[in-house]
C-alpha positions as CSV (number, residue, x, y, z in Angstrom):
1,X,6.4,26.4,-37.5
2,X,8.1,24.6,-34.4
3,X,7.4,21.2,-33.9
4,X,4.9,20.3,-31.3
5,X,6.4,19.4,-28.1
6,X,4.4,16.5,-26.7
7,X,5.3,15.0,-23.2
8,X,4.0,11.8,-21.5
9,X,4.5,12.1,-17.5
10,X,6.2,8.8,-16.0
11,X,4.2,7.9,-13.5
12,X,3.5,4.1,-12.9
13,X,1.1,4.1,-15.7
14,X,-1.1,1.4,-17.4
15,X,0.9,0.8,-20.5
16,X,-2.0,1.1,-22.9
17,X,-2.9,5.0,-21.5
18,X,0.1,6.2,-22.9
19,X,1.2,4.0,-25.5
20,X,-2.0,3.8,-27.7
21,X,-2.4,7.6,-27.9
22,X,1.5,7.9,-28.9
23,X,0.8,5.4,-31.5
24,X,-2.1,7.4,-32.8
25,X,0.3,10.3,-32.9
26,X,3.3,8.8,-34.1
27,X,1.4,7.2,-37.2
28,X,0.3,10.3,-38.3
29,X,3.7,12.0,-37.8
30,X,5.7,14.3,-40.4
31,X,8.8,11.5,-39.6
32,X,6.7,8.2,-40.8
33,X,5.1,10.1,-43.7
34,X,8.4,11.8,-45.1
35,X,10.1,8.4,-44.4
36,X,7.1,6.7,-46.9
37,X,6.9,9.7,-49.2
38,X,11.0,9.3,-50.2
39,X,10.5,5.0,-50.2
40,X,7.9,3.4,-51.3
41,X,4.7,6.3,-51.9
42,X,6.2,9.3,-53.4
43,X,2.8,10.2,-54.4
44,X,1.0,10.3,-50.8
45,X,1.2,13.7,-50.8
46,X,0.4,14.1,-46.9
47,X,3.7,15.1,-45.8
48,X,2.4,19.0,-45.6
49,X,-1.0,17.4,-44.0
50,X,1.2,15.9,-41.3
51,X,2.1,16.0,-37.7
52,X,5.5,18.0,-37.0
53,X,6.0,16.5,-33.2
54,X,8.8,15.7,-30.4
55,X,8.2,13.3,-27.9
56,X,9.3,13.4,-24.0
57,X,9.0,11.3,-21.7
58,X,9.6,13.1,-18.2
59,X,10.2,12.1,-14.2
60,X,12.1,13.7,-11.2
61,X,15.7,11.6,-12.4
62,X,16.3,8.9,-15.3
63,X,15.8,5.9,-13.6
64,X,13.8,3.5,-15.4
65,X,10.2,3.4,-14.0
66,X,8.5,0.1,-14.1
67,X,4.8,0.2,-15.7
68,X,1.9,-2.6,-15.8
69,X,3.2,-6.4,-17.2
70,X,6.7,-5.8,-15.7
71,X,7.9,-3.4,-18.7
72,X,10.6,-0.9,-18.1
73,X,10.1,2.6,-19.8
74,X,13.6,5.1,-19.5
75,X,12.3,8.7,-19.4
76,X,14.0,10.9,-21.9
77,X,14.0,14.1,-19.8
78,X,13.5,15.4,-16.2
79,X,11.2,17.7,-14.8
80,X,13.7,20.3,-14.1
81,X,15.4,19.8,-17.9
82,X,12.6,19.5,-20.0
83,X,11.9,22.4,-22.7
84,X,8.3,23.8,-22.0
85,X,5.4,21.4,-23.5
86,X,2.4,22.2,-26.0
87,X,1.1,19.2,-24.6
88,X,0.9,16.6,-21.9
89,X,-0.5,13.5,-21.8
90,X,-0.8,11.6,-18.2
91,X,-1.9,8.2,-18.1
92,X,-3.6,6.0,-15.2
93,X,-1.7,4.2,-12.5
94,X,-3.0,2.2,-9.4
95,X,-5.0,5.3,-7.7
96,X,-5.4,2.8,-4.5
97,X,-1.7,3.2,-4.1
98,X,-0.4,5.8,-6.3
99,X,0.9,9.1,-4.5
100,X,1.3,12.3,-6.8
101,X,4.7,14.1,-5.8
102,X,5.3,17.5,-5.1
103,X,7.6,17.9,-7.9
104,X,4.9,16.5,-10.5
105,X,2.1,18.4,-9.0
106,X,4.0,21.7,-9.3
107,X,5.1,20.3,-13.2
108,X,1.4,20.1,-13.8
109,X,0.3,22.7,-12.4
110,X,2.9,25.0,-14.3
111,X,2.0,23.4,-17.4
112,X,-1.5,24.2,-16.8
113,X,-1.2,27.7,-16.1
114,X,0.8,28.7,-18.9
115,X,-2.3,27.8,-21.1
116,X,-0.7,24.3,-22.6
117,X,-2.7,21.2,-23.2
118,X,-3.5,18.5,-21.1
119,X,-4.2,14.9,-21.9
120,X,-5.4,12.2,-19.1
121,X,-6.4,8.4,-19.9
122,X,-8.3,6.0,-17.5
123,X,-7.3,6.6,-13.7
124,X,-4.5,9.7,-15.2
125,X,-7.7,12.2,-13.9
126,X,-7.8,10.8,-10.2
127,X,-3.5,10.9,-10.8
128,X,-3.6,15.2,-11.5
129,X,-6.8,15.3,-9.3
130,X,-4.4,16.4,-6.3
131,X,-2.5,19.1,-8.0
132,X,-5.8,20.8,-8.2
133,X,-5.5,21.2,-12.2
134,X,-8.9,20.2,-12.4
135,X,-10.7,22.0,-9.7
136,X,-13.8,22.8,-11.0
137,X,-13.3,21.4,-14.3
138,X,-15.8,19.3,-16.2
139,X,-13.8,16.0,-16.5
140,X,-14.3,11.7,-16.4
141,X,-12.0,9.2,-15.6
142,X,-12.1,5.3,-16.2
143,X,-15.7,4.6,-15.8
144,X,-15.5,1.8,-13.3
145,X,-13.7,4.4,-11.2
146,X,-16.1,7.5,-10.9
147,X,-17.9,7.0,-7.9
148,X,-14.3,7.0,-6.5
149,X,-13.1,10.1,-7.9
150,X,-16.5,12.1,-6.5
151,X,-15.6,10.8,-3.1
152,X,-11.8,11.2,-3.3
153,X,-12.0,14.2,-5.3
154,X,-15.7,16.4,-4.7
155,X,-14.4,19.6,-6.1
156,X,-14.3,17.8,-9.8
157,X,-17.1,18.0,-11.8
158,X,-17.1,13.9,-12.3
159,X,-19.3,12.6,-15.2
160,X,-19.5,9.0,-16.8
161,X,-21.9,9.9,-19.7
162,X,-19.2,10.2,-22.5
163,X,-15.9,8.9,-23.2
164,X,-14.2,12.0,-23.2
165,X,-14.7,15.3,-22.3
166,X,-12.7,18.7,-23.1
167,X,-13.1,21.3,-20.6
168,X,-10.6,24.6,-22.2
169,X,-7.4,22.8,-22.4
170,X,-8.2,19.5,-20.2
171,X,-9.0,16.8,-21.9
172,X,-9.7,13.7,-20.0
173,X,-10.9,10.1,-21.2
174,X,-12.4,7.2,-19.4
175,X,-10.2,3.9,-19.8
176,X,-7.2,2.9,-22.3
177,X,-9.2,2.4,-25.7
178,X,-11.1,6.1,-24.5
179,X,-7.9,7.5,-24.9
180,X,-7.1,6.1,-28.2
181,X,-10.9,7.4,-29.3
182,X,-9.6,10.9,-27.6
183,X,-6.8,11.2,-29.7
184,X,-7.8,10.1,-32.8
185,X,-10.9,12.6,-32.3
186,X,-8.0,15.6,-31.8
187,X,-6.1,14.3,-34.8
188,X,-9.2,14.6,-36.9
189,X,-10.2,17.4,-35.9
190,X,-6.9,19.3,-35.7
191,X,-5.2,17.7,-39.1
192,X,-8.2,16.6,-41.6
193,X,-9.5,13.4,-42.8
194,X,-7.2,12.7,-45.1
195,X,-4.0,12.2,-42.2
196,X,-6.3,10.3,-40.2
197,X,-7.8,7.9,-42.7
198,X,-4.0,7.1,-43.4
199,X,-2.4,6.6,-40.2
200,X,-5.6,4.6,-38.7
201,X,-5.5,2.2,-41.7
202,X,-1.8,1.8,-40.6
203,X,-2.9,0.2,-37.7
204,X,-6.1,-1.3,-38.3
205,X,-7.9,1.1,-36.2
206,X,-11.6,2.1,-36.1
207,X,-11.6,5.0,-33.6
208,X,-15.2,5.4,-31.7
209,X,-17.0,8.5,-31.1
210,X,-17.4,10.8,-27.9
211,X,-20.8,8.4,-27.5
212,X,-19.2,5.3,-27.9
213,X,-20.3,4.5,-31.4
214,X,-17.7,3.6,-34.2
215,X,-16.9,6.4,-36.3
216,X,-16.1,5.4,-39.9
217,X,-14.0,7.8,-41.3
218,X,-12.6,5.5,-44.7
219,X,-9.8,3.2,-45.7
220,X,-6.9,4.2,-46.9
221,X,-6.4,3.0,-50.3
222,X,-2.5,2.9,-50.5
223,X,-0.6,-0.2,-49.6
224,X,3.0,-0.9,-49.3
């Protein structure tokens, strides 16, 4: 089987949207856990358990785009070069200033169409909002900001009583640690237990549920 191609959109994101779900990902990933499996934990036996993923990190050109605390993330790909995604995970700039493009909205709404995945974090759900990839879709957003997405955006079906919700192949999240909880929930439930235990011990992470409650899945019992 191909490797999932997962994409992160480079808008002026909060770094935390994108980062935290990569990190979820990229813990669990067929890389790290072959890279253990031939060092020090030949016996981990979760390689075949494991995520088989690409990362891409896409905007119009390959300048560097400057996100929150000043950092400077250099997209791998642009919109016109990049293969086509399983998924795509868009997290949350300013919406008081933030201005989707045409190119973007036309990415998304490509990606959207062709059945693929969709991933927003925090204020990524008012970011998509004008594309109309979530026109009558079921969806939240940063919880501080939902009054502001039924004004700005009616035509979504705005709700604040979860941290998550999937709606077919949108999945949006309320703010950055939401995201994380997103994530971890579609590792779970897409790769088992047994990955997730593993690559959330990695980095001391107790993902919470879809009603805010910790989830205690286990601790991983191997140590390097």
């Amino acid at each position: 089987m191909a490797p999932i191609k997962f994409g992160v959109l480079m808008i002026e994101y909060q770094m935390l949207d994108a980062v935290g779900p990569l990190d979820i990902l990229s813990s669990c990933s067929k890389k790290l856990i072959e890279g253990y499996e031939a060092t020090v934990a030949p016996g981990l036996g979760l390689s075949d358990k494991s995520i088989d993923i690409e990362f891409y990190h896409i905007n119009e050109t390959l300048d560097p785009v400057t996100l929150t605390a000043n950092a400077k993330m250099v997209p791998t790909v642009t919109c016109d070069d990049c293969p086509p995604l399983d998924y795509l995970l868009v997290g949350g700039p300013d919406p008081t200033t933030f201005k989707l493009s045409d190119r973007f909205s036309k990415f998304l709404r490509d990606h959207v169409a062709a059945g693929r995945g969709l991933f927003t974090t925090c204020t990524g759900a008012i970011a998509v909002a004008p594309s109309g990839v979530l026109d009558g879709k079921n969806a939240t957003v940063n919880h501080m900001a939902v009054e502001y997405a039924k004004k700005a955006f009616p035509q979504v079906k705005w709700t604040k009583e979860s941290q998550w919700v999937a709606d077919g192949n949108i999945w949006t999240a309320g703010g950055a640690c939401a995201g994380m909880d997103m994530m971890a929930h579609w590792v779970i439930e897409n790769y088992g237990k047994d990955l997730a235990i593993f690559g959330f011990t990695s980095l001391d992470y107790q993902p919470r549920d879809v009603n805010r409650q910790l989830f205690d899945i286990g601790q991983a019992s191997f140590t390097l």
